[in-house]
N, C-alpha and C positions, 0 to 999 in steps of 0.2 A: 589400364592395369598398372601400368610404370608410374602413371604419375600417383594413382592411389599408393601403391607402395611409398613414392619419396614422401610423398603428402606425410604419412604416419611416420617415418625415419625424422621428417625435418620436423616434427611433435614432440618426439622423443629427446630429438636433439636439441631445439629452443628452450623444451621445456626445464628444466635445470638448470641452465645458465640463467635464465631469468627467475629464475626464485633463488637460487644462490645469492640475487642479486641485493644491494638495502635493499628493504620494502619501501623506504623513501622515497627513493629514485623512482620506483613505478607509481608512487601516489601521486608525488608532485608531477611526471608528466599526463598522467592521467588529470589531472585537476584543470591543470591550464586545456583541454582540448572543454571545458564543459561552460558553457555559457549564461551566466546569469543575469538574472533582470531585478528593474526593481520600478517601485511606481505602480501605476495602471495597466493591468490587465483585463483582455474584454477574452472570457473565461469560451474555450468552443462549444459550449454544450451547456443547456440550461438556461439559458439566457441571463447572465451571471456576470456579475465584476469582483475580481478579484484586486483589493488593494495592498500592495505588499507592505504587511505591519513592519513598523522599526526594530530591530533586533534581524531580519530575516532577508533572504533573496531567491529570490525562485527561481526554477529550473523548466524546461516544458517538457511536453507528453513524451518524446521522445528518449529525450535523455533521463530520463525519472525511471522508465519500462528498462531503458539498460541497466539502469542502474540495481534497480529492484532484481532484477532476471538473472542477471550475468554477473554481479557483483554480490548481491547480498543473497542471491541463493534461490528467491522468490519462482513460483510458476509465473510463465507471462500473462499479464491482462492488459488490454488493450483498451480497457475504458480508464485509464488512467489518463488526467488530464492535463496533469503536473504536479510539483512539490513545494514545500517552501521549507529551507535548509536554513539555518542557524548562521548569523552572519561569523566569519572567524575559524569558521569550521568545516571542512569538507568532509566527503563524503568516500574517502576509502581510511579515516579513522578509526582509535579502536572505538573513541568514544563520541561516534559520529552517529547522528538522528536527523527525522525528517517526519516532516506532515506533508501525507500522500492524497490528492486529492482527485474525488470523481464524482460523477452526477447520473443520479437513477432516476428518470422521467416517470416512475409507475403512476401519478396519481396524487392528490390531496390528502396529506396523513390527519385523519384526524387525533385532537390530542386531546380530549374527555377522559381518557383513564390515566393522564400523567398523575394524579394525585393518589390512585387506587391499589397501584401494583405494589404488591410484596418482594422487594429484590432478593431477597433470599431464597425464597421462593421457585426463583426467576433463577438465581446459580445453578442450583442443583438440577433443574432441567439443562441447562447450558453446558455443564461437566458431560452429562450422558451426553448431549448431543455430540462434542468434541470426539468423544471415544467413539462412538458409533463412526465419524469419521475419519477417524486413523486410518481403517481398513482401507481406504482408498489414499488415504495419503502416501503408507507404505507401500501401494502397488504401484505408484506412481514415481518412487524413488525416492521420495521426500521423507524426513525425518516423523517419528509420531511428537504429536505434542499436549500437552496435560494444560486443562484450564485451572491456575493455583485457585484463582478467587479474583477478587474486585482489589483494583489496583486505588480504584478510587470511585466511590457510588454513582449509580446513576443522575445527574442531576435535568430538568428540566425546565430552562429559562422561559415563562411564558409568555413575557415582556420580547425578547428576541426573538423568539419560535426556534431555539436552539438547546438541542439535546445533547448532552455529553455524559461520558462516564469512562474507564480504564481496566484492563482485565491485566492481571499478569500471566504469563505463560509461559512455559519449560515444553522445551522442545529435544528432543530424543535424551543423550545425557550430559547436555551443555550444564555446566557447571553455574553459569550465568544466566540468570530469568531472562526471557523480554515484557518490554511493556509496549503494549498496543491502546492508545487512547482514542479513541473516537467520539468525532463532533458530527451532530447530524441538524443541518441548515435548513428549516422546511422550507416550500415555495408553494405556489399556486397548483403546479404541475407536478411538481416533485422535488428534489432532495440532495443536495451538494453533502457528499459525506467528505470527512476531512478527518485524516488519522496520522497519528504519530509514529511511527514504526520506530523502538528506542530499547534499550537497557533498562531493567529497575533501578540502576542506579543515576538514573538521568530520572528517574519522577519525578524528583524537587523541580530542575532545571523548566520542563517539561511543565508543570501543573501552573510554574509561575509565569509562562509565555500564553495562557488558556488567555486571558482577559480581552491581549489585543487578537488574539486570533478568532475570535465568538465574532469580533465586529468587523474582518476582515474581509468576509465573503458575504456578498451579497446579492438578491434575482433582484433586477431592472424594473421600471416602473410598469406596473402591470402584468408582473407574474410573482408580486411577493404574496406571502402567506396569505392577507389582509383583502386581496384581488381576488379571491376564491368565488367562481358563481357558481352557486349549489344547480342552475338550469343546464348549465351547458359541460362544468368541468368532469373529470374523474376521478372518484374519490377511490384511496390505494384499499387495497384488503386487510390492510394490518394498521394497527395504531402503535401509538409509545411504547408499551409494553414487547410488541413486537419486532420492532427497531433494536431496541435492546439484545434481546434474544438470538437476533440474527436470520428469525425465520425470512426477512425480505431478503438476503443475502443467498436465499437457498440457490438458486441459480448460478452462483459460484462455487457454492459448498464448500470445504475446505481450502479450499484457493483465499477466501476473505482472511482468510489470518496472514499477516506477514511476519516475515520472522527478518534477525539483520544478522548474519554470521559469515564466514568465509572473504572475509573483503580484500586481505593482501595476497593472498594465491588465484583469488578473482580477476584482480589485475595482472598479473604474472603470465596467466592463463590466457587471458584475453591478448594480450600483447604477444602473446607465442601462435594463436592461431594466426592475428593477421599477417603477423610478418611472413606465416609460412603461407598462407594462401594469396599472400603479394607476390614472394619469389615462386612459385607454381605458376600463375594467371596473369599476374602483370596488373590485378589490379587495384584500387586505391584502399587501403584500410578501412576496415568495417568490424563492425561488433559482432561476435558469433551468438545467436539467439537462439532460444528454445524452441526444436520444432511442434506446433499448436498441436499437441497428441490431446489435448485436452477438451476438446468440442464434444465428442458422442460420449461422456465420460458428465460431461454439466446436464445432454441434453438427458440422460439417464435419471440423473439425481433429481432433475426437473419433474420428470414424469413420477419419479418413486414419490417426490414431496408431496404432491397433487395426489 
């Protein structure tokens, strides 16, 4: 009981000296603790290579989930498998972005209705679906957020077997859009998605990095698109149009949107837990993380989608 009392006194107390403090001072030591790569990556999941385009440096599963969680506000998801951050630029900026990357094993998507869908169409169902889940976003403590529209159409490489497209979205009354662009990588098995989490005012920056990033990721010889055996594999329940939509995301539900806000009190914040739970426990600094309330809450939305 003493020490839960200091524990909350020495919160109280970090807490405001360290946001008093620059916000530079917490960026820049925050920056140097985070490790990036560059070159070849042999991706954990998917059976995947990631080659880190020019312009860019990647981060892993690790430090991408803090970052997303604990810094930029996000619920945790744990199938995150890394990121690739803009070279020059970190990541507790104001005008800092990243393509967030993971891999969904469901299946062979086929893509026969790439050329049929009516995207507009396709909005207006996407809008209601958004709203419908607010309600759990707000019980969940998280801000509500409004789908504006298409940040940038869907497009359909059939040459690559890469799907891409851009929504903007406004989240509670942030003054400031975001923009969420998503690439979808097909494979034999399944599906390397790759999203942008950024500002509307980084689109430009954002739409002109798409070209090396479509050819960045790619499945290993014998599980590309091309590898497909209609005897043995399994094909997903959804196609193009579906992808789009989200409905293969239903399993996350509102969790698939990420937003980027709170970054310099993020760090201020973080830097005041550990210091305080080093002088309590003695021991070594650590990132304070979301407790996963979030499990009977997916497997719900799961069974309500079915």
């Amino acid at each position: 009981m003493k020490k839960t009392i200091l524990f909350l006194f020495l919160i109280s107390f970090f807490t405001p000296k360290i946001v008093a403090q620059e916000p530079k001072n917490n960026d820049e030591l925050f920056e140097k603790t985070l490790d990036y790569k560059s070159g070849k990556i042999t991706l954990p999941e998917g059976d995947g290579t990631l080659n880190v385009p020019q312009g860019f440096k990647f981060l892993n599963a690790e430090q991408t989930q803090g970052i997303l969680t604990n810094l930029w506000g996000n619920p945790e998801d744990k199938s995150v498998l890394g990121s690739l951050v803009p070279d020059g630029k970190g990541v507790t900026h104001s005008d800092s972005w990243m393509f967030v990357i993971t891999y969904q094993g469901d299946g062979f998507v086929k893509d026969d209705d790439a050329g049929d869908i009516d995207y507009d169409d396709l909005l207006k169902t996407m809008k209601e679906d958004v709203l419908t889940a607010n309600q759990e976003r707000v019980k969940e403590g998280y801000k509500e957020v409004q789908l504006v529209g298409w940040a940038s159409k869907p497009y359909y490489d059939s040459n690559l077997k890469v799907l891409h497209w851009a929504k903007e979205l406004k989240f509670g009354k942030d003054e400031a859009n975001t923009l969420n662009y998503d690439l979808r990588v097909l494979g034999r098995k399944g599906m390397y998605n790759i999203s942008a989490v950024a500002g509307m005012n980084e689109l430009a920056e954002v739409k002109a990095s798409i070209p090396g990033i479509l050819k960045s990721v790619e499945f290993n010889d014998g599980n590309k698109y091309l590898d497909f055996d209609a005897d043995t594999d399994t094909v997903a329940a959804w196609t193009i149009g579906g992808l789009v939509a989200g409905k293969v995301l239903a399993k996350v539900g509102f969790f698939a949107i990420l937003a980027k806000f709170g970054k310099i009190i993020g760090v201020a914040l973080i830097a005041a837990f550990a210091a305080a739970k080093k002088f309590l426990f003695g021991k070594k600094d650590q990132v304070v993380t979301r407790p996963q309330e979030e499990t009977a809450l997916l497997e719900e939305n799961n069974s309500t989608e079915e």
